[in-house]
C-alpha positions in Angstrom: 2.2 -37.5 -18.0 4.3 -36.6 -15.5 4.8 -32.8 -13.4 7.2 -31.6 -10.8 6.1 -32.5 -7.2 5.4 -28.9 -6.4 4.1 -27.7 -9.6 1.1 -29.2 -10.3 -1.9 -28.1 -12.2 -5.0 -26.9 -10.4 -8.5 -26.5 -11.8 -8.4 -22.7 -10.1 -5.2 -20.6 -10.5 -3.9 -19.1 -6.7 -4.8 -15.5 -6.6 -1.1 -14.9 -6.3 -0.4 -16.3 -10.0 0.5 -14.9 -13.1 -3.1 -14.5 -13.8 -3.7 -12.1 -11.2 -1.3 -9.9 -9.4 -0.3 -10.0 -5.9 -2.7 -8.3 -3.7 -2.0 -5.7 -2.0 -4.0 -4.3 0.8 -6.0 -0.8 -0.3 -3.6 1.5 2.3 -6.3 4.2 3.3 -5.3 7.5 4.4 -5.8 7.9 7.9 -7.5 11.2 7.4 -8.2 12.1 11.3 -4.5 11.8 11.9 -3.6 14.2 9.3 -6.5 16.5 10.5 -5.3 16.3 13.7 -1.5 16.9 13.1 -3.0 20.1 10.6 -4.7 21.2 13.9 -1.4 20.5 16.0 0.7 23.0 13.5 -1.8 25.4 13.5 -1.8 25.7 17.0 2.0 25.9 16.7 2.0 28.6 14.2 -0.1 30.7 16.4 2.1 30.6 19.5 4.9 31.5 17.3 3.5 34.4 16.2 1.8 35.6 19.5 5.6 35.7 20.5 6.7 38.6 18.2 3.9 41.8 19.2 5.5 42.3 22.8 9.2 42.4 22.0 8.7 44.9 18.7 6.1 47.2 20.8 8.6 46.7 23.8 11.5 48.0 21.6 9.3 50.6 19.1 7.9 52.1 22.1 8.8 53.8 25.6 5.1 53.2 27.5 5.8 50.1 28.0 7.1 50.1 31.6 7.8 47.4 33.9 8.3 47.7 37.6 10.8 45.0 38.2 12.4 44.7 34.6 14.9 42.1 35.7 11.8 39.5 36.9 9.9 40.5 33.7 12.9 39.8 31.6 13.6 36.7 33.1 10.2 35.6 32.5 9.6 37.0 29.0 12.7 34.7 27.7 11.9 32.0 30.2 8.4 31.6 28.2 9.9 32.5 24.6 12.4 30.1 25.3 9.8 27.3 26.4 7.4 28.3 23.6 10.0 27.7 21.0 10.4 24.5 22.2 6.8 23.5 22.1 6.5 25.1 19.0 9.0 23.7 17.0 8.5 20.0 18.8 4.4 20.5 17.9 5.6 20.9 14.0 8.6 18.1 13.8 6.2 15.8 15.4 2.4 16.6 14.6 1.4 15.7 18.0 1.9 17.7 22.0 1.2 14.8 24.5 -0.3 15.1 27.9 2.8 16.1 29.8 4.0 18.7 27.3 0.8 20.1 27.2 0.5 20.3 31.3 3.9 21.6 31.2 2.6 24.1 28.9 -0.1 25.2 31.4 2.0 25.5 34.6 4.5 27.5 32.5 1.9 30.2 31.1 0.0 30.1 34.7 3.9 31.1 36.5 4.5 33.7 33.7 1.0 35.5 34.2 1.7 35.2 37.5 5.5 37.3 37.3 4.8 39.0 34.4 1.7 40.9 36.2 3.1 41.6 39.0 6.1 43.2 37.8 5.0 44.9 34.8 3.1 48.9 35.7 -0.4 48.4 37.6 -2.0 50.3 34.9 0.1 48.4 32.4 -0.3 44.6 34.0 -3.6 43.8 32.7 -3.8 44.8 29.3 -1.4 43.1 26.2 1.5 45.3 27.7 1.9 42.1 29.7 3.8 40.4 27.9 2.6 36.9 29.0 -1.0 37.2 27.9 -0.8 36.9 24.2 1.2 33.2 24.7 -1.6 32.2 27.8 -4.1 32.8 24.9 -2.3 30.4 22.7 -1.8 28.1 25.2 -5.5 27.6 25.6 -6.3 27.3 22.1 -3.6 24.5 21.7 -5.1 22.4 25.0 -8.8 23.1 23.3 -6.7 20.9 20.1 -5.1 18.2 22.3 -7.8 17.8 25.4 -11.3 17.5 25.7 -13.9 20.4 26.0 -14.0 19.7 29.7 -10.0 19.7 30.1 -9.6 22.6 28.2 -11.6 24.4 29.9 -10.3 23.5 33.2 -6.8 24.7 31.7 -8.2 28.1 31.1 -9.8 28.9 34.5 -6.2 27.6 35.8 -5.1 30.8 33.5 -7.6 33.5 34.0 -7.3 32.5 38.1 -3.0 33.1 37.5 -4.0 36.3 35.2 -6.2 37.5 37.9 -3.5 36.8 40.8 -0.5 38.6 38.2 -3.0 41.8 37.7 -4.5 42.2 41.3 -3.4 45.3 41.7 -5.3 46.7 38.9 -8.3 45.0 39.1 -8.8 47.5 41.9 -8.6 50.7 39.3 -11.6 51.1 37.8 -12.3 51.9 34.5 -10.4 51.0 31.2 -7.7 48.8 33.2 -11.1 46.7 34.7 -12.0 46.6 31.0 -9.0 44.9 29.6 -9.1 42.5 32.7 -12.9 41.2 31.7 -11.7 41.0 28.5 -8.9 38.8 28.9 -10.3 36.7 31.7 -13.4 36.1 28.7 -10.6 35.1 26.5 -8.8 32.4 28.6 -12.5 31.0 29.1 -14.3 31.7 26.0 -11.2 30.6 23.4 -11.6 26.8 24.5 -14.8 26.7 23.7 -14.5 28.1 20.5 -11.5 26.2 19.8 -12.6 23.1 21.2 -15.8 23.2 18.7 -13.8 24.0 15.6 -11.0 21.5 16.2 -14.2 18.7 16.8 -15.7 19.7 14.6 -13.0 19.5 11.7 -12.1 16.2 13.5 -16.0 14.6 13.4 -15.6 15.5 9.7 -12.3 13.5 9.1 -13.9 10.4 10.1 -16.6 10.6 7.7 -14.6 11.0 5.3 -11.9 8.1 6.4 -14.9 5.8 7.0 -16.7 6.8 3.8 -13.5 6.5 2.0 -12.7 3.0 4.0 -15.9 1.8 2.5 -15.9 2.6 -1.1 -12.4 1.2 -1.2 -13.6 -2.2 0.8 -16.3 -2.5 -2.2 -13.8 -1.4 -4.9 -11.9 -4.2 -3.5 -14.6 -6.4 -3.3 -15.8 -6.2 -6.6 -12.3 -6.7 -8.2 -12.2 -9.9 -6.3 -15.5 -11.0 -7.7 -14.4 -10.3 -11.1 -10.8 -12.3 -9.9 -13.1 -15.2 -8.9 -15.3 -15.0 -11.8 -12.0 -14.9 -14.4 -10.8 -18.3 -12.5 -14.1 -20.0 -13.1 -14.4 -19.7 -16.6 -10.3 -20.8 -16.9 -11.5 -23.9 -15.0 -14.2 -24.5 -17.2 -11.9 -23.8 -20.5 -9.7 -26.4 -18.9 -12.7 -29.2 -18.0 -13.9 -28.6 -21.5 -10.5 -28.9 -23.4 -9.8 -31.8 -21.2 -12.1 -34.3 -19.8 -15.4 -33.1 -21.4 -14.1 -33.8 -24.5 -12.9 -36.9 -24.0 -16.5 -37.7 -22.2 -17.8 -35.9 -25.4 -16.0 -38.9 -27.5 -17.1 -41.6 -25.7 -20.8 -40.3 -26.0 -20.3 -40.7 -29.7 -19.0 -43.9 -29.7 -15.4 -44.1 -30.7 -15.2 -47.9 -30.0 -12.9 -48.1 -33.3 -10.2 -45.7 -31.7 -9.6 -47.7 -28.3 -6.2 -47.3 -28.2 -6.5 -43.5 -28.4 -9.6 -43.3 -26.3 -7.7 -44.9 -23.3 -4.2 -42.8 -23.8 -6.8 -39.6 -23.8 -8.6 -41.1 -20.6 -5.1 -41.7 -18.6 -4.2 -38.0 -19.7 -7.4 -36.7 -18.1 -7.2 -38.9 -15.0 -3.5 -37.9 -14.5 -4.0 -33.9 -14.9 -7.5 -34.4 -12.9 -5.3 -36.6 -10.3 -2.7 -33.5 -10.4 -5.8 -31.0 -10.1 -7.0 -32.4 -6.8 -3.9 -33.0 -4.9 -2.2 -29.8 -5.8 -1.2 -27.3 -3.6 -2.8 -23.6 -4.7 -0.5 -21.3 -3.2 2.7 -23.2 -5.3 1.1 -23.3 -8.5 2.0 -21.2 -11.4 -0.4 -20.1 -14.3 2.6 -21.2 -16.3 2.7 -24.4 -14.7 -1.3 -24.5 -15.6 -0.5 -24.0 -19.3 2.0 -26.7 -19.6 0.4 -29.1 -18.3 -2.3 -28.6 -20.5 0.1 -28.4 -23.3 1.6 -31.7 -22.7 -2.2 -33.3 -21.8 -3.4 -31.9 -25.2 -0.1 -33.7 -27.0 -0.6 -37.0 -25.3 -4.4 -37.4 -26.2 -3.3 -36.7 -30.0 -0.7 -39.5 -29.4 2.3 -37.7 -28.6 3.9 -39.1 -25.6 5.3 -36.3 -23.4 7.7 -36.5 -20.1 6.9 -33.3 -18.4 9.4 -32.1 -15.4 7.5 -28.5 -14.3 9.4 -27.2 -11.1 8.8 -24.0 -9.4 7.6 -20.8 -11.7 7.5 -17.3 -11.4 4.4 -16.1 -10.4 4.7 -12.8 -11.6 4.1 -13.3 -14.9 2.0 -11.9 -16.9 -1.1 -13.7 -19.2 0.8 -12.0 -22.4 4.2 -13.7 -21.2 2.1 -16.3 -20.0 0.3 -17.6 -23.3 3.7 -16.6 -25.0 5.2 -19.3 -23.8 3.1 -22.1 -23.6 2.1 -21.3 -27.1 5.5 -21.8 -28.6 5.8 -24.8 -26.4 2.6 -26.2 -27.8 4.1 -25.4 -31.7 7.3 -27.2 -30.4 5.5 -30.0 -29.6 3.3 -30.1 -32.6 6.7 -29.8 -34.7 7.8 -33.0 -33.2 4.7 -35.0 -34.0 4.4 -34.0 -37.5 8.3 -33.9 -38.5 10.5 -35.7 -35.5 9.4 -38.9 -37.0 9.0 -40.1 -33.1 6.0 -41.0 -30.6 8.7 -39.3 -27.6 9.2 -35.8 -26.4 10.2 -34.1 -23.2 9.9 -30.7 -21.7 11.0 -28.9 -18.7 10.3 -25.9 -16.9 12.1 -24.2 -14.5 13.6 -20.9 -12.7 17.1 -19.9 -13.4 19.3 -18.8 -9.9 19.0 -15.4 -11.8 15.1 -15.3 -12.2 14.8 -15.8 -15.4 12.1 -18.7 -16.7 13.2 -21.1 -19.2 11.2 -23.8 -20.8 12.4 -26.6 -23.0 11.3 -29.2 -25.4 13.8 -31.6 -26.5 12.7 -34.4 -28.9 15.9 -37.9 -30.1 13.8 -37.7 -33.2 15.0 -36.8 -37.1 16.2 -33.5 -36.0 17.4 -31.6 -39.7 20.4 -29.1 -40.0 19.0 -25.4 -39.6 20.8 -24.4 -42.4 18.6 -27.2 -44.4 15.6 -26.7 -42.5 12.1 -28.1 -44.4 10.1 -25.6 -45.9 7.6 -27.1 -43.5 9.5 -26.6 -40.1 7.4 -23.5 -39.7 10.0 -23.0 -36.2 11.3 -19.3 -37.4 7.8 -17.9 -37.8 5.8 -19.7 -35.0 8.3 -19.7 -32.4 11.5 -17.9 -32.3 9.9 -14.3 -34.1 6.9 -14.3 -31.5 8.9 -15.2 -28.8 11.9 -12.5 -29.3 8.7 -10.0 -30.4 7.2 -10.4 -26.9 10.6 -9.6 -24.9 12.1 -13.5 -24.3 14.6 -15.3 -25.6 13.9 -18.4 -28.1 17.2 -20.6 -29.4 16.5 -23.8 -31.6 19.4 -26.3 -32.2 19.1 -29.6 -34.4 21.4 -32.2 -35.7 20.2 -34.3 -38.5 19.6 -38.1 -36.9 19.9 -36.5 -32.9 17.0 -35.1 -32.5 15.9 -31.2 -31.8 16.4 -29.0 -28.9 14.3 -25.8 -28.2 14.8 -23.6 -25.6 12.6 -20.5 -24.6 13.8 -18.1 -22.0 11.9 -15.1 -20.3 14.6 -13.0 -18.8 13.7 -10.9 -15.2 
């Protein structure tokens, strides 16, 4: 018995075979990231719609008086203009790095800055100015992107250019010094706040990414060990078809079948010989089959050239066990009716994918439109084989021999 140099039997079939599909890595989701980017949006979503009070109260509304309406104007679209930018790059990307963010900062701290001092004194500190409402945003988006610490440092840096833009009214007493407290709480509480929602969402998305990561690792695990378990009992279904029974009969004493005892011992040495020295990650399930096909028919007496190139390893077990079964009813056709001790059979991979086996016998051969009532070939191979999705074609001339030829298209 003879197989292709590269496709040789093993005792264990390569994960990668027909017997087990390719692996692919479990992809987990990486949860923090999409917490994160939910957080980024958010944050996004917010400045966007701390934008739109000032300019409909400004235009609904005649109390709102600035002192130097050019500078406030200049300001007002200076920062829409900025925070439609940081917006709309926040959502297309999911993320604000460092620099946009400290950008962010310097451009909320000039605003308050402008904005207070030339909107009304009695006007400059409460949300008549149009700059506080975005400064608040600002502060909740560096309490998503920076640490407590940072954040906070951002939002002194805003009450102090709040405080500077409303001086003058920090001197009236009353509701004015009111609003100012307020705000300046704002700019220093909303980090905090933010900061502990946005870790606290964020400590949560990695329990649940590295909970996740480890019921998939075991899922993974477990299939493997089934993989690995399924591979052990093919080996031992081929070490008991094979050389355990032939150990089996020379237990029992066939001394009166020598002849067949030996041809059965060179089978098993050659597939065992084929078993060691064969390379796993080139080796078919396909290829496995076959070559216990033609071992099984050269123990009975049958002798079989084999020629197994490179397979598809894609195949399924059904296609699989399709195929070497009607190649083992091929070969069992040419013992019993071929009226010859010879056959040969090939395997190989059509240019075009498709897998085609042969078995190709100089014996008897019959015409097919005389065939025996014996020649079982319709029923046992062709009709399976077309029933499972391939391809079967038998040709025979009387006194040449028979050809059969089963192709599984891509």
């Amino acid at each position: 018995m003879s197989v292709g140099s590269r496709a040789r039997p093993d005792l264990v079939p390569a994960p990668s075979s027909a017997a087990t599909p390719p692996a692919v890595p479990t992809r987990v989701l990486d949860v923090p990231a999409m917490t994160r980017g939910l957080l980024v949006r958010a944050a996004a979503w917010l400045r966007i719609v701390e934008l739109v009070p000032w300019p409909l109260a400004f235009l609904l509304t005649s109390h709102t008086r600035m002192a130097y309406p050019l500078v406030v104007g200049g300001s007002v679209l200076a920062h829409t203009g900025w925070s439609l930018f940081f917006a709309g790059r926040a959502l297309r990307r999911g993320t604000i790095s460092n620099r946009i963010m400290l950008v962010d900062v310097a451009v909320a701290a000039c605003c308050l800055m402008i904005s207070g001092r030339g909107t009304a004194i009695e006007l400059s500190a409460s949300w008549s100015n149009p700059a506080v409402a975005p400064a608040l945003g600002t502060v909740v988006a560096a309490a998503v992107v920076w640490r407590r610490s940072r954040a906070l440092l951002a939002g002194a840096i805003l009450a102090l250019s709040y405080l500077i833009g409303a001086a003058g009214a920090i001197r009236s007493p009353g509701p004015t010094l009111t609003a100012v407290i307020g705000n300046v709480f704002s700019l220093l509480g909303l980090p905090l706040l933010a900061g502990a929602i946005s870790a606290a969402l964020m400590r949560h998305a990695w329990t649940v990414h590295t909970t996740t990561a480890v019921m998939l690792a075991e899922r993974d695990r477990v299939a493997a060990e089934r993989v690995r378990r399924s591979e052990r009992g093919h080996q031992y279904r081929i070490l008991h078809d094979t050389v355990l029974s032939t150990l089996n009969a020379v237990a029992r004493g066939a001394g009166n079948a020598t002849n067949g005892l030996r041809q059965r011992c060179a089978a098993d040495a050659a597939l065992i010989r084929n078993m060691i020295s064969g390379d796993l990650a080139d080796v078919s399930l396909l290829a496995v089959e076959l070559a216990l096909v033609v071992h099984e028919q050269s123990a009975l007496g049958l002798r079989v050239h084999s020629q197994i190139a490179e397979l598809r390893e894609d195949l399924s077990r059904h296609v699989v066990s399709c195929l070497s079964g009607a190649a083992r009813e091929a070969l069992n056709n040419v013992a019993k009716h071929a009226g010859t001790g010879e056959a040969w059979l090939t395997a190989v991979t059509d240019p075009d994918g498709s897998v085609v086996v042969t078995v190709l016998d100089r014996g008897s051969g019959f015409a097919p439109s005389h065939a025996p009532s014996g020649r079982g070939l319709t029923r046992s191979i062709v009709d399976p084989v077309r029933e499972s999705g391939g391809i079967a074609v038998v040709e025979s001339i009387a006194g040449q021999g028979t050809s059969v030829e089963l192709r599984w298209p891509t």
